[in-house]
N, C-alpha and C positions, 0 to 999 in steps of 0.2 A: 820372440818378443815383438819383431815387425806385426806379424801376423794378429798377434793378441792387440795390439794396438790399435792397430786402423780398423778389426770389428766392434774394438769396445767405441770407439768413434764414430761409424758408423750405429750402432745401437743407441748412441745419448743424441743422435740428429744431427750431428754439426761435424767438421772436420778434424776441430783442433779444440783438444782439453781445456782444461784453465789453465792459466801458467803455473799456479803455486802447484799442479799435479805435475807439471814437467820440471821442477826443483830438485827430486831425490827420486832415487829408483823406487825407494821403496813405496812411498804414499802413490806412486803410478800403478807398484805391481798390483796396490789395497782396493783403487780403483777397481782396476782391470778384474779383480777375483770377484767383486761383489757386482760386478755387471755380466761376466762372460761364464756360461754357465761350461761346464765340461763337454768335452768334443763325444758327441757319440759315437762311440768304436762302429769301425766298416764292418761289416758280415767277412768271414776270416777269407783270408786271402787264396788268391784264385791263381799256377804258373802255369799259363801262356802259353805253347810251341808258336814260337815266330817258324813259319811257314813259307816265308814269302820269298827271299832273298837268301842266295846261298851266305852265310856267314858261322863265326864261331859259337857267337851270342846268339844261341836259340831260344832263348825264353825269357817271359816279361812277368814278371810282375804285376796283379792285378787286385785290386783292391773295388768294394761294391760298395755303394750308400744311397739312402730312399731319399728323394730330393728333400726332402723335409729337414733330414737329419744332419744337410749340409753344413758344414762350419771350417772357417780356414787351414784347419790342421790335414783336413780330405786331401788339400791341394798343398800337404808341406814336402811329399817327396820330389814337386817338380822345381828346379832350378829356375829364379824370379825371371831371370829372359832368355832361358832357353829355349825355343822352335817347340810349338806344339802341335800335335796332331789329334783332327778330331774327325768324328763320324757317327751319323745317327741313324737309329733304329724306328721304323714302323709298324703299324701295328697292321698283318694280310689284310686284314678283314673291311677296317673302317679307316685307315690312314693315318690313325692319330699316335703321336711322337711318343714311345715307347723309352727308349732311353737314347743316352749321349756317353759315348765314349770319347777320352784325353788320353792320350799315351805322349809317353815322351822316351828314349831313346832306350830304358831300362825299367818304366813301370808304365801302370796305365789306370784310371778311376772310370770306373762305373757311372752314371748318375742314374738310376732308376725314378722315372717319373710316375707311372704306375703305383711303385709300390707306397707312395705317400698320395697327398692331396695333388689333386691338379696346380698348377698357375694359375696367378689373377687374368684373367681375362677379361673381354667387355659381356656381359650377358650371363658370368659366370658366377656362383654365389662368392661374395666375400672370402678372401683367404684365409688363412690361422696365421698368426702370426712365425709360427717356427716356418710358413712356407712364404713368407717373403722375406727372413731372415736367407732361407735358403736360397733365393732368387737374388739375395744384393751380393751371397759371398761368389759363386755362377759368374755372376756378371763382373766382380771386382778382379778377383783373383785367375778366372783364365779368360771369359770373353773379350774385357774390357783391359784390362791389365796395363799400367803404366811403360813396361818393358817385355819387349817378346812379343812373337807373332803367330799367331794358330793359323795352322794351313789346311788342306782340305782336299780332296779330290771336289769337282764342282761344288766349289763353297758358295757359289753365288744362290744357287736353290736351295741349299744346309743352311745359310746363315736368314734366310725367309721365316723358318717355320720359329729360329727362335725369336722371331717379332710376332709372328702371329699367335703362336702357341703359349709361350712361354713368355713375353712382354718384356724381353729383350735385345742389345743391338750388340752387335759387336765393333773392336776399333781398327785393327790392324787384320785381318781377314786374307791370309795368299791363297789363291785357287792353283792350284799345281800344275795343273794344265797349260795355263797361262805362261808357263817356263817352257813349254816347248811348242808353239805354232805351229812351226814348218817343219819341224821334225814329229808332229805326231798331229795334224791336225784334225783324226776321227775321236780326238780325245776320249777315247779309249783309254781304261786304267790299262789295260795290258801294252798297247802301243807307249803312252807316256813313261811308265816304270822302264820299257826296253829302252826308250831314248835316253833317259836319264841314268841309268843304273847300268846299263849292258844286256846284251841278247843273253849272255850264258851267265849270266847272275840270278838270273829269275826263276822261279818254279814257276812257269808258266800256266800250267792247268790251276794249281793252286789257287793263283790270284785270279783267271776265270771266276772258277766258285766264288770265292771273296768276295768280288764284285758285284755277285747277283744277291747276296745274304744281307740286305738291306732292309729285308722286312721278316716280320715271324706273329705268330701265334700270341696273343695276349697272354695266354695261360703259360707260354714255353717257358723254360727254368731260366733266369738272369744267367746262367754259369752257361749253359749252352748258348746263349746271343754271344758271350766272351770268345768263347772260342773259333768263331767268326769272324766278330766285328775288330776284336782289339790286333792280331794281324794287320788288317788293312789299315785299322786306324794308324798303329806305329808306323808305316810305310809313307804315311804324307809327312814324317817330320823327316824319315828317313834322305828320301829323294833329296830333301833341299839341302843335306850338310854331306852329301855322300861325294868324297872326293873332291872338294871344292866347289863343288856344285852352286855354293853361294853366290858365286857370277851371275850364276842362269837365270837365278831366282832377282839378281840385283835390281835389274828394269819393270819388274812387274808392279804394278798400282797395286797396292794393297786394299781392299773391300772396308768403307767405313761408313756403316749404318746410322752413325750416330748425327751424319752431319747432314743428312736426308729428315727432313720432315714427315709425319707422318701420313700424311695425304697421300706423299710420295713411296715412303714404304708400302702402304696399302695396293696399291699398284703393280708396285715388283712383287709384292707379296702374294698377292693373287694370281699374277699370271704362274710364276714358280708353282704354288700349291696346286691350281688346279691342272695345270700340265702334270705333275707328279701323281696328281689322282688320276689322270686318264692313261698316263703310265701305266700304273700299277693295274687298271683295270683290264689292260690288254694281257692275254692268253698268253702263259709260259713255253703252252705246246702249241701247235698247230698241223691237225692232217690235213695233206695237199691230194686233190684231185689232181691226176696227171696220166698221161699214156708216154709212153716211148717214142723217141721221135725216129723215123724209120729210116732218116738219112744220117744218122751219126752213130759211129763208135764200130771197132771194127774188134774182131775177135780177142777177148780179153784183154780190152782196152780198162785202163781203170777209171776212165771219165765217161760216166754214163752222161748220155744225152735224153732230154726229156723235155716235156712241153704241158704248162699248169691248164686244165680246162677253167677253173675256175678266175675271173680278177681278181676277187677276194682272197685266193689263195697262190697266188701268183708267187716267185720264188724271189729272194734278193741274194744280192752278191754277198759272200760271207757268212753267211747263213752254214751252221752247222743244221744236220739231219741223221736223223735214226732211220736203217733202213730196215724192213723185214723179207728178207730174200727167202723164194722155193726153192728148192732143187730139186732134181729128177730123182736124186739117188739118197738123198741125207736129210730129207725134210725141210724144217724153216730154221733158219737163223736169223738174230739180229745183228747189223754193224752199221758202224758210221758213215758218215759221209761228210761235204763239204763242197757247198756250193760256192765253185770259181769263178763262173759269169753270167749272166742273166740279163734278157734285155728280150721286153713281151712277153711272150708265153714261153719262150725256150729260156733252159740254164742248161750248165754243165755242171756237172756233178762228179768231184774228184773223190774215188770211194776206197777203202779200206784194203776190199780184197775186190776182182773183178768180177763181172756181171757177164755173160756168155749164153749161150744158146741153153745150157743146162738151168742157168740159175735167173729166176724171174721173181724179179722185182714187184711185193705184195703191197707195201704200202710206206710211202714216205710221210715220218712227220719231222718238223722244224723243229728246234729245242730252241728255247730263248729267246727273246721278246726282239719285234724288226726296230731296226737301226734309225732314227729318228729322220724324218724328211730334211732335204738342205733349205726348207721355208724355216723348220721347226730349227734347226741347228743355228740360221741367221738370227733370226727370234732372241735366240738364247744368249747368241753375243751379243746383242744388242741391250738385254738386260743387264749383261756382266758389265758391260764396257759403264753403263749407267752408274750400276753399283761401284765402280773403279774410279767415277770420278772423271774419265774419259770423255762423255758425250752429256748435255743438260736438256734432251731431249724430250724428259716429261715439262719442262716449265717453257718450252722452246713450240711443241708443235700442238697446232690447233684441235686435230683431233684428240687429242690427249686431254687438253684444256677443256673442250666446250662437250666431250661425249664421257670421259670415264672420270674426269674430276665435277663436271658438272655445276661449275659457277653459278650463282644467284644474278639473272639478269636482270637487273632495272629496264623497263621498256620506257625509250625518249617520249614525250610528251607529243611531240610529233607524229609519231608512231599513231596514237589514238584521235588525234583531229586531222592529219590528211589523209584524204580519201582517195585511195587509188584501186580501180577496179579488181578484182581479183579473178581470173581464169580458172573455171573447174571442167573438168574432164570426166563425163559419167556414161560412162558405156559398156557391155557386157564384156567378160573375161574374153582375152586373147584378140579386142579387138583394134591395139593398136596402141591408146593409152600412154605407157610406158614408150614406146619408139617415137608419141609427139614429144612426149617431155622430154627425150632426149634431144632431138631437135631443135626445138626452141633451145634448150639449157647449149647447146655449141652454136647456135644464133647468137644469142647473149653476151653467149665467151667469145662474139670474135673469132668464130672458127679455129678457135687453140687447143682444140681439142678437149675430150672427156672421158674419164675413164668410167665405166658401167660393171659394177662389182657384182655378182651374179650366183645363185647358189646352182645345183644341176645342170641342168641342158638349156637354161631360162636363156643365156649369153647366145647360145645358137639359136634359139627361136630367134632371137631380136636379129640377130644377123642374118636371117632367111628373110626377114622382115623389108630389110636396108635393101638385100637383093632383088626382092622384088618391085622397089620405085627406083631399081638401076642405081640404089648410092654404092657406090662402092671406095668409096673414104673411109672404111673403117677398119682397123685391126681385128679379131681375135685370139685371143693366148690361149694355151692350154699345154699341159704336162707333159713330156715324153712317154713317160710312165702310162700315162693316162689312154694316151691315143694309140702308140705303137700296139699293133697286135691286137688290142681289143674293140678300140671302139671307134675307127678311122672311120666307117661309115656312118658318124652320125656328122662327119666334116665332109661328106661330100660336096654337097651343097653349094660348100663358104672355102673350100682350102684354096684357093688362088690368094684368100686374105687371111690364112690362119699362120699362127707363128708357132711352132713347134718348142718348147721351153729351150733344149736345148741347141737352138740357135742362135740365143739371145747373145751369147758372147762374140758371135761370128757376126751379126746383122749388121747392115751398113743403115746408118740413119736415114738415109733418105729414100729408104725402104716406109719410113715412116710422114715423108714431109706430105704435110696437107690434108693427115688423118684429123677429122674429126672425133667420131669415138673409139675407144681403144675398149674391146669386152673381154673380159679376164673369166675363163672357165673354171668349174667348180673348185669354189674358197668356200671357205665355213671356217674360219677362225672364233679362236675361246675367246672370251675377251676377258676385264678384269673384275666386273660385277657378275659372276656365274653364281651358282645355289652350292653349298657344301658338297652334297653327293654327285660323285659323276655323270650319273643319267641323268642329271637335272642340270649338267650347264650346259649355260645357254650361248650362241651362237655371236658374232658380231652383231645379227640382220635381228637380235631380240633384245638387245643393249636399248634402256628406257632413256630418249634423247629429244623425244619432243613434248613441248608444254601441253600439259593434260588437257588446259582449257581449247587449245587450238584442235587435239584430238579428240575430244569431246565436242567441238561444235561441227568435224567432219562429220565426226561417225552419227550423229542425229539427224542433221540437213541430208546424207545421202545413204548411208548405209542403214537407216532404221535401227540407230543406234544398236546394230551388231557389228563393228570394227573397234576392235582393240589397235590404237596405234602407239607405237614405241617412240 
């Protein structure tokens, strides 16, 4: 009856009936019949093997509906504030949100977005009205919901697309991960469920796979996404009531989209989607160019040692790998492996069965996409912490304001009647240019120094640059990663003033006093204005930030009107 009520109210516009229809049950229920048409039956129901977690309760219940078809009765088997768990589906190919899975403790609902019309969108044709019917009960009954909280393995990137995609927000949003910091900080689904649940509760391989079935086939069968997704989805309601677990979950901000405007969403929203598209666009497999390293491993040792020719294919810690072993006497086999340390070109590789003078190692590939940088990982909390409510960051800092929101600025009246000369610098590539403007710009500042954001090897040019009129006031940063092993001879040069990433924790400040410029080596960050497809976004250094008229009167006075400037 709750149910039948609040959608024949939400279908007349308003919240609350006439009073004479809340008089008598009955002229309510006459309403309700001649407004709310019948629920359209689910596609017949679908049981589960819960997979994930050792327990008695192996199977869930699952029921399928086309978003179109949505209506409150989809969502009558979940308890009004009970803990829900959700998880969404992508489509390999082109990114686009395929369905949304709810489970809750003993069932689980489908929403197939595919198989009805798209969401209203901006740009999008007009909806049908059955699919914004479907999009208020979505949003009423499990997004938005008065009581109860939808949880989530990384909710903060799940709860984006249904702003972008789908043109809605959610209220009460818990990222699961966020219950265990310090006990699982590679937020890892596998690490988080062991902190939470127990090492010997888990089918550990299981929830691997699980976690990587995030995306499928547009054509693939809805029954087969179920038997993936709805597993892990039950698992994020799971963790938060498992054993009192509610503690854990007690201090975490909950994700509330609604109270963000949407300037602001458009922002979180971009950087989540197109991280997620560049995600998805990285290789599941990868073969490693690599030789044996001649100093490691001793007779049927099971830690092979080895060393990547390649940067590009260079090894990380954790990294599982398939391996293809010769033998003298038995041919080729395949088996695993497990990358336990890496650092440059060398890893160790803790293998299955051992590697010996008989059996040579044919060809290493990686399974499973590399573990995101600790830039890319900051990044990420930095958006969560936003979306929590935690930090007010995008209305707080300037670059955020004057480059990715991009204000209307009134130029002062001043601005146009006084005259103040203006300095131009026209001279052939490589010949300086850029290291005066740096100059002048820490003349300016007062010698307080400036940091010089730099894409390639451009940061070392300019510091070979500094070297040569003897400045030696300046920094360089640059990766561990980046330099160890591979590329330390393009810091010949400059390393008395290079800063190695990691010794950023260790550095004594005044290591740094009296630096004017600070040059930071290859950055190329996404930013929040990129293009839909992944090879089309664009970089921070293509982010459109200066007024066309001022770029427009560069690029004709000196470049012969060929400079595009951003």
């Amino acid at each position: 009856m709750v149910y039948e009520t609040n959608f024949a109210c939400r279908l007349l516009g308003h919240r609350n009936l006439p009073r004479s229809y809340r008089d008598t049950i009955a002229v309510m229920r006459t309403a309700i019949d001649s407004l709310v048409v019948d629920a359209v039956m689910a596609e017949p129901q679908l049981t589960v093997e819960q997979n994930l977690v050792k327990l008695r309760q192996p199977f869930i219940e699952c029921s399928i509906y086309k978003y179109t078809d949505l209506t409150p009765n989809a969502f009558a088997v979940f308890e009004p504030a009970q803990p829900l768990g959700l998880s969404l589906v992508y489509s390999e190919t082109t990114g686009q949100l395929i369905c949304l899975a709810i489970a809750s403790d003993r069932y689980a609902v489908i929403v197939d977005f595919l198989a009805g019309e798209r969401p209203p969108r901006t740009g999008r044709a007009s909806p049908s009205n059955d699919a914004v019917a479907g999009s208020a009960v979505l949003q009423e009954y499990v997004l938005a919901r008065d009581a109860g909280q939808t949880n989530a393995f990384d909710y903060d990137p799940l709860a984006m697309p249904f702003f972008t995609e789908i043109s809605m927000r959610v209220k009460s949003g818990l990222d699961v991960q966020s219950a265990c910091k310090e006990s699982a900080p590679t937020r890892k689904h596998v690490d988080v469920a062991k902190a939470l649940v127990g090492d010997r509760r888990m089918y550990e391989n299981n929830l691997k796979r699980a976690a990587k079935q995030t995306k499928f086939e547009i054509s693939a069968p809805t029954h087969r996404r179920c038997s993936a997704l709805v597993p892990l989805t039950w698992l994020t309601q799971f963790v938060a009531t498992y054993e009192g677990r509610l503690m854990s979950f007690a201090e975490v901000k909950l994700i509330n989209s609604e109270r963000l405007t949407s300037a602001y969403l458009d922002v979180n929203s971009k950087i989540a989607n197109d991280t997620r598209r560049m995600e998805q666009n990285e290789p599941d497999r990868k073969k490693h160019s690599f030789k044996r390293d001649s100093g490691g491993g001793k007779m049927d040792d099971p830690n092979l040692k080895i060393k990547a020719e390649k940067y590009s294919q260079r090894f990380r810690a954790g990294q599982d790998v398939q391996m293809v072993v010769q033998t003298k006497s038995y041919g080729r086999y395949t088996t695993s492996a497990a990358v336990e340390d890496a650092r440059g070109k060398g890893a160790s590789l803790k293998t299955a069965l051992s590697t010996n003078e008989d059996r040579m190692v044919k060809t290493l590939v990686s399974v499973g996409k590399d573990d995101p940088a600790l830039a890319d990982m900051k990044c990420a909390a930095v958006i969560l912490q936003i979306s929590q409510g935690e930090i007010d960051l995008l209305s707080e800092d300037a670059w955020v304001q004057n480059i990715w929101l991009r204000p209307t600025l009134t130029w002062p009246e001043e601005w146009s009647t006084t005259f103040k000369p203006i300095p131009m610098s026209h001279r052939p590539l490589g010949t300086g240019k850029t290291s005066a403007a740096t100059a002048q710009q820490c003349i300016a500042a007062g010698k307080k120094g400036i940091w010089v954001i730099a894409l390639s090897n451009v940061a070392v040019n300019i510091a070979e640059k500094l070297e040569k009129v003897r400045s030696h006031s300046y920094r360089l940063s640059a990766s561990t990663d980046f330099c160890h092993d591979w590329h330390e001879h393009i810091f010949d040069s400059v390393k008395e003033n290079l800063i190695v990433s990691d010794r950023f924790q260790k550095l004594n400040m005044k290591y740094l006093k009296g630096v004017e410029p600070a040059l930071l080596e290859m950055t190329s960050n996404w930013p929040l204005y990129g293009q839909n497809e992944p090879k089309k976004l664009q970089s921070n250094f293509e982010v459109p930030h200066l007024h066309n008229n001022l770029g427009d009167i560069i690029s004709k006075a000196v470049y012969e009107g060929m400079l595009k400037s951003n």
